[in-house]
C-alpha positions as CSV (number, residue, x, y, z in Angstrom):
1,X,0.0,0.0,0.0
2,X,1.4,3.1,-1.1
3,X,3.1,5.3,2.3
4,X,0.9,8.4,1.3
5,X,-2.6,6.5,1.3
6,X,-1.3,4.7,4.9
7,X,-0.6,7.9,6.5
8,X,-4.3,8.9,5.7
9,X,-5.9,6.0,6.9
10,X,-3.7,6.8,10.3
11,X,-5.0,10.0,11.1
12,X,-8.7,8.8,9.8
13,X,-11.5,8.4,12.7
14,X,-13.6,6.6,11.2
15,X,-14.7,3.9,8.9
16,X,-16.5,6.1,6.5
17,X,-12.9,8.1,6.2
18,X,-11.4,5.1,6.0
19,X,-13.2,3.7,3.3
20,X,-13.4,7.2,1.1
21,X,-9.8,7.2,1.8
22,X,-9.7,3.4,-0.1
23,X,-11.9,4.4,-2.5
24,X,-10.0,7.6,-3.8
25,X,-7.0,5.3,-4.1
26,X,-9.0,3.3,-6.2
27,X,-8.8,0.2,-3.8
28,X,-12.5,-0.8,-4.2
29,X,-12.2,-4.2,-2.4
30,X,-11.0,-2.3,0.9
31,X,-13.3,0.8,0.5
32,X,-16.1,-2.0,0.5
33,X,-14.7,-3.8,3.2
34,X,-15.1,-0.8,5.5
35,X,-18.3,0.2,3.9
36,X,-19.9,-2.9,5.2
37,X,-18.5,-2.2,8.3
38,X,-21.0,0.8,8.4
39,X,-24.1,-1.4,7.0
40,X,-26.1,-2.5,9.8
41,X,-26.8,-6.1,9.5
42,X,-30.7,-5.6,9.7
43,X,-30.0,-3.2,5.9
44,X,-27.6,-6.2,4.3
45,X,-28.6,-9.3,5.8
46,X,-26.3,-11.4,8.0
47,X,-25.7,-13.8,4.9
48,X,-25.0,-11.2,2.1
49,X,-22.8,-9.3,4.2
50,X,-20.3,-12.7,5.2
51,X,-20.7,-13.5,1.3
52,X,-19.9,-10.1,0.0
53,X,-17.1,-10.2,2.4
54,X,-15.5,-13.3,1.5
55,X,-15.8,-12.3,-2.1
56,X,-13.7,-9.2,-1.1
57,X,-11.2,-11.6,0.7
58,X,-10.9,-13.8,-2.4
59,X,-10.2,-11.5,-4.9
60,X,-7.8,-9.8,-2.7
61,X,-5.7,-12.7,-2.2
62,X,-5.8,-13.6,-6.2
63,X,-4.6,-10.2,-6.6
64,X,-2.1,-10.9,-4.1
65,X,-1.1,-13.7,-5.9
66,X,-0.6,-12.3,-9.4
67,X,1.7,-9.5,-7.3
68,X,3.6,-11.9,-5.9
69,X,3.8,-13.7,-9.5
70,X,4.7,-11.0,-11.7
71,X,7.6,-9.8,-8.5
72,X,8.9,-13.4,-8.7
73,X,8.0,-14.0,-5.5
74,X,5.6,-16.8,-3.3
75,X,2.3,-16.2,-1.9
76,X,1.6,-17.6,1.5
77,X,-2.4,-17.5,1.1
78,X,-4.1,-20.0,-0.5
């Protein structure tokens, strides 16, 4: 994660500066990861909320992947 989006998220409060902070980074999956931190689970649904969430999580760790492909290097997530 670039050093200049980090030292936002540091000083942010609050999940919805967090995830605007994400989001004008253009890292969707975390934006939506603390968006549906927000959500209250009446709104989304206990189920939709774990599935949209572990469809976050796998799509980050394929993206991981191809990172640590393209850099030559091993991925430790499966």
């Amino acid at each position: 994660m670039p050093a200049a989006v980090q030292s936002k998220l540091n000083k942010a409060v609050n999940s919805v500066e967090k995830a605007n902070i994400y989001a004008g980074a253009g890292l969707w999956y975390n934006a939506l990861d603390e968006a549906l931190k927000l959500a209250p689970a009446s709104k989304l649904g206990e189920v939709g909320s774990t599935q949209l969430k572990d469809l976050a999580m796998s799509e980050a760790s394929k993206l991981l992947q191809n990172c640590h492909q393209k850099n030559g290097t091993r991925s430790q997530t499966n």
